[in-house]
C-alpha positions in Angstrom: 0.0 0.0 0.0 3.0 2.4 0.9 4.3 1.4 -2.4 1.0 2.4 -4.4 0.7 5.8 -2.6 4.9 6.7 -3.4 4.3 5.7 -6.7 1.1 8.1 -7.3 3.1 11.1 -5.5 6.1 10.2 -8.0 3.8 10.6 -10.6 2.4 13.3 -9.6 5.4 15.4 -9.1 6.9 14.7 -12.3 3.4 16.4 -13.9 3.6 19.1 -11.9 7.8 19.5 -12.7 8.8 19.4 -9.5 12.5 19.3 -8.7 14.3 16.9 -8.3 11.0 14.4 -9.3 11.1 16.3 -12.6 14.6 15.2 -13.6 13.9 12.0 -13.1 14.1 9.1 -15.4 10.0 8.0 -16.0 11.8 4.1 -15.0 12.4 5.6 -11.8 9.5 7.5 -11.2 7.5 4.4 -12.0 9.6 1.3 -10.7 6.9 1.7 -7.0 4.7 0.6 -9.6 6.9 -2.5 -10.7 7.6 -3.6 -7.6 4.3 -3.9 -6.7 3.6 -6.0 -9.6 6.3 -8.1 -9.3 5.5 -8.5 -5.7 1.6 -9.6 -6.7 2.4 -12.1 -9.4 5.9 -13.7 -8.7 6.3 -13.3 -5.0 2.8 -14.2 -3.8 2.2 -17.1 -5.8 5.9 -18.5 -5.6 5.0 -18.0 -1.8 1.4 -18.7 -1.9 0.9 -16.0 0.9 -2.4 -15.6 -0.1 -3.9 -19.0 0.6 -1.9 -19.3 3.7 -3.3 -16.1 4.9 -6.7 -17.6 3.4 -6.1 -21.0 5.1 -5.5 -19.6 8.6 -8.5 -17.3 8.7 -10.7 -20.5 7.6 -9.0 -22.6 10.8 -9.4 -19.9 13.0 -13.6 -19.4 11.9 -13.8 -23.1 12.0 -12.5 -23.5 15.8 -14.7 -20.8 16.7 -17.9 -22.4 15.0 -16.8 -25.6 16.9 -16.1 -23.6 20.6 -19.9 -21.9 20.2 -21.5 -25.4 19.3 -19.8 -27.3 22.5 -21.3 -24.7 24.3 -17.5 -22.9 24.7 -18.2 -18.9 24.9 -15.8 -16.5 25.1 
C-alpha cells in the first residue's frame, strides 16, 4: 500500500515539474509501480501467501464455530 501511494506522489510530481522528481528518469519514477507487480504475481504465488493467509483465517472461523456449538463462549 505504501508502495502504491509513493508511486502516485512520483507521478504526480513529475506532472507538476517538480525538482528533483522532474529530472527524473519515467523508469524511476515508476519502478513503485513494478515492484508492486512483481511483488503480486511472482512473489505471492511462488510463496502462496495468499492462501496461507486464506487457510488460517478458515481454521481460525472453524474452531470458533466448533467452541460456540460445545457450548464454549468466550
Amino acid at each position: 500500500m505504501y508502495l502504491l501511494i509513493i508511486g502516485f506522489l512520483l507521478v504526480l510530481l513529475k506532472f507538476m515539474d517538480i525538482n528533483p522528481v522532474s529530472q527524473w528518469s519515467w523508469w524511476w519514477v515508476l519502478s513503485p509501480f513494478i515492484i508492486i507487480l512483481i511483488w503480486w504475481e511472482v512473489i505471492e504465488r511462488v510463496f502462496k501467501l495468499r492462501e496461507k493467509r486464506e487457510e488460517a483465517k478458515l481454521v481460525e472461523e472453524r474452531k470458533e464455530r466448533l467452541d460456540r456449538l460445545m457450548g464454549k463462549k468466550k
